[in-house]
N, C-alpha and C positions, 0 to 999 in steps of 0.2 A: 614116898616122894624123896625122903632123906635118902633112903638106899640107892636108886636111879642118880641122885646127882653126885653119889660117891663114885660109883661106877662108872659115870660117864667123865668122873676127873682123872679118873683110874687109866681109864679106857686114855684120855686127852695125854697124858704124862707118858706112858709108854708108848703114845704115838709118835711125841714126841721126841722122844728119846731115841728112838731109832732113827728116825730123821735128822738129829742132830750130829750121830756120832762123823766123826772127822773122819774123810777119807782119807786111805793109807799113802804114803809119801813116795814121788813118784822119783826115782833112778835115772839117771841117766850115763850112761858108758859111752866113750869113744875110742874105739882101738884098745880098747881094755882097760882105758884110764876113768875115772870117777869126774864127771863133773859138776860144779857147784856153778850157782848162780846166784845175781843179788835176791832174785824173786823165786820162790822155788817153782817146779814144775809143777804144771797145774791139769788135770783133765776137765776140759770144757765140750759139753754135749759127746762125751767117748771117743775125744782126741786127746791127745797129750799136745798142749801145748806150751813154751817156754819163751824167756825173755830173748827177744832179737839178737841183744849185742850178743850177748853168753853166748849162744848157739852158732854163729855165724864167723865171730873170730875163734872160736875153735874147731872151725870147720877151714880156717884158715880166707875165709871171704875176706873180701874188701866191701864195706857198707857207707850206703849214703842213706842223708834223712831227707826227701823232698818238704817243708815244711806246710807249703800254700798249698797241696796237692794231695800231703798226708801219704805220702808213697817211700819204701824203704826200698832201695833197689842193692842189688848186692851180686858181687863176680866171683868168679873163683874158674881161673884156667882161661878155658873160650865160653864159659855160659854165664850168663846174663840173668836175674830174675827180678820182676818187680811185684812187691805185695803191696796193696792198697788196703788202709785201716779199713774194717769193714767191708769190701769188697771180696768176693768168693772164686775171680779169677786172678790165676797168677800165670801173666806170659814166661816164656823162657826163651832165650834166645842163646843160640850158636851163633859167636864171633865169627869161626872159620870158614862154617858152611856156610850161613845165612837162614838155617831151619829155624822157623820159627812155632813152636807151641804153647796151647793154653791150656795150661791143668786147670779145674773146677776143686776147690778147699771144700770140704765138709764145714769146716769151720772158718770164718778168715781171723785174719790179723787184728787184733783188737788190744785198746788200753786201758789198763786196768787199772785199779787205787794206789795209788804211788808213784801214780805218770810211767809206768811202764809199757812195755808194748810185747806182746806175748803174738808169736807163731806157731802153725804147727810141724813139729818136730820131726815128722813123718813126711811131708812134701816137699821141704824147703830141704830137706839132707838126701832123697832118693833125685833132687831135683840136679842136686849137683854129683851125682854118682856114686854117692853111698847107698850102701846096705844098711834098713832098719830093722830090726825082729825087736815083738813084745815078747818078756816073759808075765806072763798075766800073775803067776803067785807070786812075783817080787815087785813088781810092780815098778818093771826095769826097763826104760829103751836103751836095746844095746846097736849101735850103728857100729859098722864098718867099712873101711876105706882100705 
């Protein structure tokens, strides 16, 4: 009996330990420059996603916070997008044209422990006409404009 409950502590502690180890820290590049954020980048359900402001004024957006709505909407040139916390569509909108689409997140916008508000990094940057590529062994998204 004694042996069975060594083992199955044995067994509990390396399960645990694998579960625990920390995932690796995720990069972010713009135009070949590094960028840092107050929150770092986070993969949530195998999105990368990152703090709003960081992302969006380095993409050079203009951001609003809807407060009673929970809605961040943000421009940059003639396109328009609004993300809703928790919510999985993100309209887009063309000023010039008037084309209006709606991407579906994998993941949406969501706030995390420290009142932050994290996006995904990947839609909201192809949304405004950059290029994103992962490099998976670095654990880098590198956007380009």
């Amino acid at each position: 009996m004694k042996r069975i409950l060594v083992l199955m502590v044995a067994f509990l502690m390396l399960f645990a330990g694998t579960n625990c180890l920390a995932a690796p820290d995720v990069s972010v590049m713009l135009n070949d420059t590094p960028l840092t954020f107050d929150v770092p980048a986070q993969i949530i359900n195998n999105r990368t996603m990152v703090p709003v402001r960081g992302i969006f004024e380095a993409l050079g957006c203009s951001l609003r916070w809807m407060e009673k709505e929970r809605v961040i909407v943000a421009t940059y040139n003639e396109y328009i997008i609004a993300l809703q916390i928790g919510n999985t569509l993100m309209p887009i909108q063309n000023l010039i044209t008037g084309e209006n689409k709606t991407i579906t997140l994998d993941v949406p916008p969501q706030i995390v422990p420290g009142d932050r508000t994290l996006v995904p990094i990947r839609a909201i940057s192809e949304a405004f006409g950059a290029k994103v590529d992962w490099v998976a062994e670095t654990y880098t998204v590198i956007i380009s404009r």
